[in-house]
C-alpha positions as CSV (number, residue, x, y, z in Angstrom):
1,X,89.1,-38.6,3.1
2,X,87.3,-39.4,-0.1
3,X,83.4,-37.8,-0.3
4,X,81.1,-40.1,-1.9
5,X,79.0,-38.2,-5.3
6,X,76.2,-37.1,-5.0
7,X,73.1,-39.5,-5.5
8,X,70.1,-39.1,-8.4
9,X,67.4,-41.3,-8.3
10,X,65.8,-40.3,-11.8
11,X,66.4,-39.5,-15.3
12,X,63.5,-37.5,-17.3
13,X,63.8,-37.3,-20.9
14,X,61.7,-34.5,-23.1
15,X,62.3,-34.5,-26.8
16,X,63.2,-30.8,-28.0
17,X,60.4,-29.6,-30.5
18,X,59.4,-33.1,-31.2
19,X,57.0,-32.6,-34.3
20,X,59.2,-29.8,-35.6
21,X,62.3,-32.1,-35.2
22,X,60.9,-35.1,-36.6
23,X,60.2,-32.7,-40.1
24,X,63.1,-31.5,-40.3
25,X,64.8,-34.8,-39.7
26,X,62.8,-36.3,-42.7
27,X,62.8,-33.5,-44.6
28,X,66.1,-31.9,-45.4
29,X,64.9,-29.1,-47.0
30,X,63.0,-28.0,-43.5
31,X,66.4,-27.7,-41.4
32,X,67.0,-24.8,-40.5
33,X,63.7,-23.3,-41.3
34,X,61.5,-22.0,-39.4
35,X,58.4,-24.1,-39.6
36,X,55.2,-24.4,-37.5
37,X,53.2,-28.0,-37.6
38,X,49.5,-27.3,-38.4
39,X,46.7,-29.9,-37.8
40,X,45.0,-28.5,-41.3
41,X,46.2,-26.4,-44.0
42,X,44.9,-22.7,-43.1
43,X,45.6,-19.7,-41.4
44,X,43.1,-19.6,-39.1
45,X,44.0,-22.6,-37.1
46,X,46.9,-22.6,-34.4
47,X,50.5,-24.0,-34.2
48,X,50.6,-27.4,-32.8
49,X,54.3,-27.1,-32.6
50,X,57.5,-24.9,-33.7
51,X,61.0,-25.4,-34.6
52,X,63.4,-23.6,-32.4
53,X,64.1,-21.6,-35.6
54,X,60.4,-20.8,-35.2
55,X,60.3,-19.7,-31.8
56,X,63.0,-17.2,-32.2
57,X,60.1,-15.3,-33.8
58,X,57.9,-15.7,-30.7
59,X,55.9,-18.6,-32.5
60,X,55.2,-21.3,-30.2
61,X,52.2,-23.8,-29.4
62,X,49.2,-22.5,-29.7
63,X,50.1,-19.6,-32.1
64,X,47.7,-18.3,-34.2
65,X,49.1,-19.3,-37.8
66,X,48.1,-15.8,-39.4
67,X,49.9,-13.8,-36.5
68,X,52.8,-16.4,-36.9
69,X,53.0,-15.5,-40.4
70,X,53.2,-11.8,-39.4
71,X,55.9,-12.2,-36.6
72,X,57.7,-14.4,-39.5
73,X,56.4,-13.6,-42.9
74,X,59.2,-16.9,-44.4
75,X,57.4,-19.5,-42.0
76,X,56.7,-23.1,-43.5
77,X,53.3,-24.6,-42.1
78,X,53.7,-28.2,-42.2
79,X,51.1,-30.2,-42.3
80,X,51.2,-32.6,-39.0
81,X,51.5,-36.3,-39.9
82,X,51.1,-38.2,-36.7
83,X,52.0,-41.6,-37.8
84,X,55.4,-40.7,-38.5
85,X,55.8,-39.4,-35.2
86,X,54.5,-42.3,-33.3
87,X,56.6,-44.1,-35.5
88,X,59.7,-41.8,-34.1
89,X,58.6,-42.3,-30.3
90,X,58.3,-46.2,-30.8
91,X,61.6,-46.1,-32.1
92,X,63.6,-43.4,-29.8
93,X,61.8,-45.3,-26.7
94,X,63.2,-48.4,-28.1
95,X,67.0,-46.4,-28.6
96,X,65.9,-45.4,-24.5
97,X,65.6,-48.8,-23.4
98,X,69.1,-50.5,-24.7
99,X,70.7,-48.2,-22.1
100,X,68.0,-47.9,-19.3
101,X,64.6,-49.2,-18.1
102,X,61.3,-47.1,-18.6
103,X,59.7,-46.4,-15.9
104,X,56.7,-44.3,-17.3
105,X,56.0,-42.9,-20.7
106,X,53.9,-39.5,-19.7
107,X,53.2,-38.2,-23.5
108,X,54.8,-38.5,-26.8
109,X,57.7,-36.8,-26.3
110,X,58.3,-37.3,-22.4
111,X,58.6,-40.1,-20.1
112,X,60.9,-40.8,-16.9
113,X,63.5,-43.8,-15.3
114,X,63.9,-44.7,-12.0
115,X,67.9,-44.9,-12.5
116,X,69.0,-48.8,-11.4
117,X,71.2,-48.4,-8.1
118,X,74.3,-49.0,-10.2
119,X,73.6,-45.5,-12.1
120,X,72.4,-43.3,-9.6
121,X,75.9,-41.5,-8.9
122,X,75.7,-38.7,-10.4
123,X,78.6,-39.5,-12.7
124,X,77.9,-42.3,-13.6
125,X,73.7,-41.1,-14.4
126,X,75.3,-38.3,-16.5
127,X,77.4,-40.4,-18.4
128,X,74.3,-42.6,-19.0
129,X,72.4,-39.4,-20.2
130,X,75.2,-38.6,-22.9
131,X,75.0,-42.4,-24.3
132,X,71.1,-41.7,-24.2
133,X,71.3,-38.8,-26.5
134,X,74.4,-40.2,-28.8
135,X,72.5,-43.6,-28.9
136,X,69.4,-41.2,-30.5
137,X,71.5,-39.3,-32.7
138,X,73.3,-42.4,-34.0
139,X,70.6,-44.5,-34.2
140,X,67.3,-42.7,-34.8
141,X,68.4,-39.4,-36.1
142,X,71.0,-36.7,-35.3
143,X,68.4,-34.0,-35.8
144,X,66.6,-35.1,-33.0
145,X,67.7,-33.5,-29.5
146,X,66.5,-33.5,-26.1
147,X,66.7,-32.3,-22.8
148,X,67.9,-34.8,-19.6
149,X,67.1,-33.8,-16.4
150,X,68.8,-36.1,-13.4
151,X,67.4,-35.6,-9.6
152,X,66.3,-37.1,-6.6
153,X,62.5,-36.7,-7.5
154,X,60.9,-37.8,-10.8
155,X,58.9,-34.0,-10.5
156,X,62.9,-32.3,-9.7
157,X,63.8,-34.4,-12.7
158,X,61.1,-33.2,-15.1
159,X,61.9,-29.4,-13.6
160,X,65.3,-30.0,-14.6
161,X,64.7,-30.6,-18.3
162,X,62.5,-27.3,-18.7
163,X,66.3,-25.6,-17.5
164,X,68.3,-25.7,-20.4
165,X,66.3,-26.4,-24.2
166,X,67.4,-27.5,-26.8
167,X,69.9,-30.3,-26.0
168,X,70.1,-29.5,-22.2
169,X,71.5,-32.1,-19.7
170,X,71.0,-30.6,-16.1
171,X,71.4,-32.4,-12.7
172,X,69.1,-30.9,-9.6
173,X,71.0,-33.4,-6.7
174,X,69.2,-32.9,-3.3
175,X,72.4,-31.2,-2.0
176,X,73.1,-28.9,-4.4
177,X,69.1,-27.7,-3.9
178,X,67.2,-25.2,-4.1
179,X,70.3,-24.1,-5.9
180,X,68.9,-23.5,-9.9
181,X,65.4,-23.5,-8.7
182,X,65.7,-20.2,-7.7
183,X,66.1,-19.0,-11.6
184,X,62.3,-20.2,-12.1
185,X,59.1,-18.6,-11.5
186,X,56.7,-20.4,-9.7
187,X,54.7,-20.9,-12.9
188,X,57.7,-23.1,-14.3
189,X,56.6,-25.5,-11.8
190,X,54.8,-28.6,-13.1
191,X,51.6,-28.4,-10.4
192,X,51.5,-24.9,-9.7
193,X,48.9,-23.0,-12.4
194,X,47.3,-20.4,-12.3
195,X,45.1,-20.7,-9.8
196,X,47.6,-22.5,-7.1
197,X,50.3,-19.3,-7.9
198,X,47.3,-16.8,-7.1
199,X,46.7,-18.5,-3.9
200,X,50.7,-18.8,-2.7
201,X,50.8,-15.0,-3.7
202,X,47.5,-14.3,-1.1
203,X,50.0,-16.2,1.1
204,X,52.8,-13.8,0.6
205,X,54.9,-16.7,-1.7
206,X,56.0,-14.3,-4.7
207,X,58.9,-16.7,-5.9
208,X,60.3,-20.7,-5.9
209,X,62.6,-19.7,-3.2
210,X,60.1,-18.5,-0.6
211,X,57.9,-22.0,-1.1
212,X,61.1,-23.4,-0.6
213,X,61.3,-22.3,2.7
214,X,57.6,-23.1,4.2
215,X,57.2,-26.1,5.8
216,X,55.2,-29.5,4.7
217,X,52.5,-28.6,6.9
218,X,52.2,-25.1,5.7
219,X,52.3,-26.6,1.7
220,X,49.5,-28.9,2.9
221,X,47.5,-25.8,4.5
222,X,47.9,-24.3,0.8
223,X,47.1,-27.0,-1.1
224,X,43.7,-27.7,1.3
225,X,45.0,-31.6,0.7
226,X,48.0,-33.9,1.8
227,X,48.9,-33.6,-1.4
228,X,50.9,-30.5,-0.9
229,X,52.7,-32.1,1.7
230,X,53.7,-34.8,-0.9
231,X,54.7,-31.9,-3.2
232,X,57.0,-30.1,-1.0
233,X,58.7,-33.5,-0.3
234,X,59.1,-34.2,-4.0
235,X,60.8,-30.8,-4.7
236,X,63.0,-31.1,-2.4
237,X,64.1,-34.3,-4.1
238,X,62.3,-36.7,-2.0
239,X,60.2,-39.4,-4.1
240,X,57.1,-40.1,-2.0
241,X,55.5,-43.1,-3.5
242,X,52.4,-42.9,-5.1
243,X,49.2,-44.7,-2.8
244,X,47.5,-47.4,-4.4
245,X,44.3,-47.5,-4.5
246,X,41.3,-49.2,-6.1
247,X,39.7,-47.1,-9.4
248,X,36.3,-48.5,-10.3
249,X,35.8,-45.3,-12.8
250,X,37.1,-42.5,-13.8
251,X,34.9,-39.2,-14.3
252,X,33.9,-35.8,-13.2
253,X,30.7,-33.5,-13.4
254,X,29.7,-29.7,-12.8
255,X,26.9,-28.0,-11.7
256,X,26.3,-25.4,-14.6
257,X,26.5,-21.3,-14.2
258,X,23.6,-19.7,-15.1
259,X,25.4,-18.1,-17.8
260,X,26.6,-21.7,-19.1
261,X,23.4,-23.7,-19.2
262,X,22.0,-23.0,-22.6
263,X,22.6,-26.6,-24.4
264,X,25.5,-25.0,-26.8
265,X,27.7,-23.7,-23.8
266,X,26.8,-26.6,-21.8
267,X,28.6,-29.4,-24.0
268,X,31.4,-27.1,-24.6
269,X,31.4,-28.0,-20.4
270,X,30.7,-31.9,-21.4
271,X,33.6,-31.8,-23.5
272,X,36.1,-30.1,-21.5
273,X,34.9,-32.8,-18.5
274,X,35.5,-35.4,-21.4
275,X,38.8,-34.7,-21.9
276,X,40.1,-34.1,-18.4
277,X,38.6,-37.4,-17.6
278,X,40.4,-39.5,-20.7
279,X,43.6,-37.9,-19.2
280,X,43.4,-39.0,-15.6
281,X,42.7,-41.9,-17.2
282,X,45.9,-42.4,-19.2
283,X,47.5,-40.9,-16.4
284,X,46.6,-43.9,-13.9
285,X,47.0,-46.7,-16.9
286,X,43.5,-47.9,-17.9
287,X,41.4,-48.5,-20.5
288,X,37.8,-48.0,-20.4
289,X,34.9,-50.3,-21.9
290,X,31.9,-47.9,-20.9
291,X,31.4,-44.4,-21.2
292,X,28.5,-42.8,-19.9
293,X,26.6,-38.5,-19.9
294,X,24.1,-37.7,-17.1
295,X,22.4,-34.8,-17.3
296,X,20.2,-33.1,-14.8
297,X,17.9,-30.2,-16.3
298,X,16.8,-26.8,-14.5
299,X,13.5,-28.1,-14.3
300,X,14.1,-31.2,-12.7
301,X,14.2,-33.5,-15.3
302,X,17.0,-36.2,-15.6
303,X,18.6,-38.2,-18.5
304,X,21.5,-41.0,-18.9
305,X,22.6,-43.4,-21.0
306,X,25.8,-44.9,-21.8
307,X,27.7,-46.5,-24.8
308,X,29.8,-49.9,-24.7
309,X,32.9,-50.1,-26.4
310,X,36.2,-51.8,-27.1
311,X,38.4,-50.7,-24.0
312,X,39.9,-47.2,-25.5
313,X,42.0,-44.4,-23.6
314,X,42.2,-41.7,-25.8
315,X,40.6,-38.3,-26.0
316,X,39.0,-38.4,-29.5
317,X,37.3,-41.5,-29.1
318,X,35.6,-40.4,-26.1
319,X,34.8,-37.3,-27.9
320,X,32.8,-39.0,-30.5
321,X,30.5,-40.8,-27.8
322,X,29.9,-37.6,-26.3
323,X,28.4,-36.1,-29.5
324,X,26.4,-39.3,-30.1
325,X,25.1,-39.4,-26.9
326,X,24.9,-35.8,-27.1
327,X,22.7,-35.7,-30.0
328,X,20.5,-38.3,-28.5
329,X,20.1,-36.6,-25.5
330,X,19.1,-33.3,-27.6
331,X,16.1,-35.5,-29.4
332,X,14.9,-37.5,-26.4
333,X,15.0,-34.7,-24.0
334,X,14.0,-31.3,-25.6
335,X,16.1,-29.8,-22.8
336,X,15.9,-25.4,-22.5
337,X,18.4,-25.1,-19.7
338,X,20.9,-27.6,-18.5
339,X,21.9,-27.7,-14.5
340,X,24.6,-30.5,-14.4
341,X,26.4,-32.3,-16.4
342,X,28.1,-35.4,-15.8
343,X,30.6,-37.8,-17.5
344,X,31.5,-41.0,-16.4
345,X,33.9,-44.3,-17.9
346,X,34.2,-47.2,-16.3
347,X,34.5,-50.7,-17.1
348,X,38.4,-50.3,-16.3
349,X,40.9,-52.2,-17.7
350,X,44.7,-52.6,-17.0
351,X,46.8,-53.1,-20.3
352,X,47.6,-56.6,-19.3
353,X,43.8,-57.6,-18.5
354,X,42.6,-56.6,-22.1
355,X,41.6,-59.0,-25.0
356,X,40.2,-57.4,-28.3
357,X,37.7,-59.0,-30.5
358,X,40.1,-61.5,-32.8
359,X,38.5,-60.3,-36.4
360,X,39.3,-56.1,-34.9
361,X,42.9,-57.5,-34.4
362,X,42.7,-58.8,-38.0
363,X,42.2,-55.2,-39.7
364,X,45.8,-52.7,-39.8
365,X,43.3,-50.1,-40.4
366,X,41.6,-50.2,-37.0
367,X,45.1,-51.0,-35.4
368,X,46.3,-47.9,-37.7
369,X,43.2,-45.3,-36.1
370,X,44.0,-46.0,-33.0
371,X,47.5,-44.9,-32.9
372,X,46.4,-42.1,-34.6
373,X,43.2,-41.4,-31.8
374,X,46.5,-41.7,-29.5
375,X,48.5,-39.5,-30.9
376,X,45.9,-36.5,-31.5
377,X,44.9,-37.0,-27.6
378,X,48.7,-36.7,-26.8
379,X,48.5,-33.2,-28.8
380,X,45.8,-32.1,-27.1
381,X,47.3,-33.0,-23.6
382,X,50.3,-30.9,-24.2
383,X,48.4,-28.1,-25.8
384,X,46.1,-27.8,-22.3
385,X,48.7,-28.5,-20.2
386,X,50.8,-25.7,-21.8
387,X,48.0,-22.9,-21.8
388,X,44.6,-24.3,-20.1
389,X,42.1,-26.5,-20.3
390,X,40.3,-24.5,-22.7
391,X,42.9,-24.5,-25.2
């Protein structure tokens, strides 16, 4: 009796190195080389990405350029040019799509594809992963690599890739699990930081495989949320679909320590709140037109005002109305200590529901900043998601 292959739902896709491999793509004279991509020409700013020739050194995101010079006294810094490399994704996510559909792009160098039913065989999805990367190589560069992971959950998928770097191509099928899972620690897991992996170890969880074993009620106990129950299903390779629901805003707010409400601390606060908030944001697909700071004093006084805008989803734009609104705060308000701080953007807009101003669509150089806005708020994604918030 024949036995049917096992089934993947989805493919995930993470460019190797991306900014490093771009470089070295366009820059002959960079392959092979270690070289670290620096937002500005000086040692006391960090690494915003690494080759793999890098990394050999211990240099990696987030690396302070004058100890990467240390660990690697021959390192190139190479000044980041972000154009380029949304020029790369448009045209690897355009390579992508002659052999599958995109389901979600997640950053600059990720996104997933829920596999159509005819490639979701696990021969036939990892024959569609090798035309994938040959299709890249052959048509956008052969200096550009990337990892493929094929499961039954987009999260299993994204696991996958993080497996085998550079140039990896690793299937997770729901039969085979927990199978390679076991090789991780449970802080390879997207969704488990630091404080989640400090709470499963008060819980006795040490490792992937003991999680592995609780139970979906247990995972919800832990995550004080049905949305550990969802988790557990999704690494164990079931896709639980995501609820709809209806977003009127997007924002969040903090009631200040007494050792963070000094003004100076408290908008380091404001912007960390600002940038969470433009990432859930992206994350769920909108654009905001409004973007608002509330703040609420220690002796009682309150202040808020908003700015109206184009409808914008990136990081840096945002930032910018937080230090206008910022500094107007500061002059109307005289404020000595700071109790909560809020942010707040609404005005939300789905891609498809957005008109621009016809004489803004008129001028390359707006069109031009804005991919550039997007692209620095894509760096600064991956640089918190990789080591904090604070980063």
């Amino acid at each position: 009796m024949s036995v049917s292959p096992p089934i993947v739902d989805w493919l995930f896709l993470d460019l190797n190195s991306y900014f490093a491999s771009v470089e070295q793509q366009e820059c002959p004279d960079l392959r092979g080389e270690p070289i670290a991509i620096v937002p500005m020409p000086t040692d006391a700013t960090c690494a915003i990405a690494a080759s793999y020739e890098a990394k050999a050194y211990g240099i990696k995101t987030g690396t302070k350029i004058y100890d990467a010079k240390r660990m690697c006294p021959r390192l190139k810094c190479v000044l980041a040019r972000h154009d380029i490399y949304v020029d790369y994704h448009d045209r690897i996510l355009s390579e992508f799509s002659r052999h599958a559909p995109i389901t979600k792009v997640w950053s600059i160098d990720e996104w997933s594809c829920k596999l159509p039913p005819n490639k979701r065989s696990l021969p036939e999805a990892i024959a569609l992963a090798k035309r994938i990367k040959q299709g890249i190589w052959d048509n956008v560069g052969k200096h550009i690599n990337c990892s493929i992971g094929l499961a039954g959950s987009g999260l299993l998928a994204k696991i996958a890739t993080d497996i085998e770097k550079p140039d990896g191509l690793v299937a997770l099928p729901t039969e085979s699990l927990p199978g390679r899972l076991t090789e991780l620690k449970l802080s390879d897991i997207p969704g488990i930081g630091i404080n989640m992996e400090k709470r499963l170890n008060r819980a006795g969880i040490w490792t992937v495989e003991q999680f592995w074993h609780t139970s979906p009620k247990q995972a919800r106990k832990l995550w004080g949320s049905v949305g550990g129950e969802r988790f557990w299903y999704q690494l164990h390779g079931h896709e639980i679909p995501e609820q709809k629901t209806n977003t009127s805003m997007v924002g969040h707010s903090r009631m200040l320590d007494p050792d963070l409400r000094i003004p100076e601390k408290a908008k380091g606060i404001a912007k960390r709140l600002t940038i969470k908030a433009a990432q859930r944001l992206r994350r769920k697909r909108f654009y905001a037109t409004r973007f608002s700071l509330s703040v609420r004093t220690t002796d009682k006084r309150h202040w808020a005002q908003e700015i109206h805008g184009q409808p914008v989803d990136d990081s840096v734009t945002y930032l910018h109305y937080l230090d206008t609104l910022w500094s107007a705060m500061m002059y109307e308000l005289h404020p000595y200590l700071l109790l909560k701080v809020s942010i707040t953007m609404y005005g939300l807009k789905k891609p498809s529901e957005m008109s621009y101003d016809l004489f803004e669509h008129a001028f390359s150089a707006v069109q031009e900043q804005k991919k550039h806005h997007t692209a620095l708020s894509n760096t600064i994604e991956s640089l918190n998601k990789r080591f904090g918030m604070d980063t």
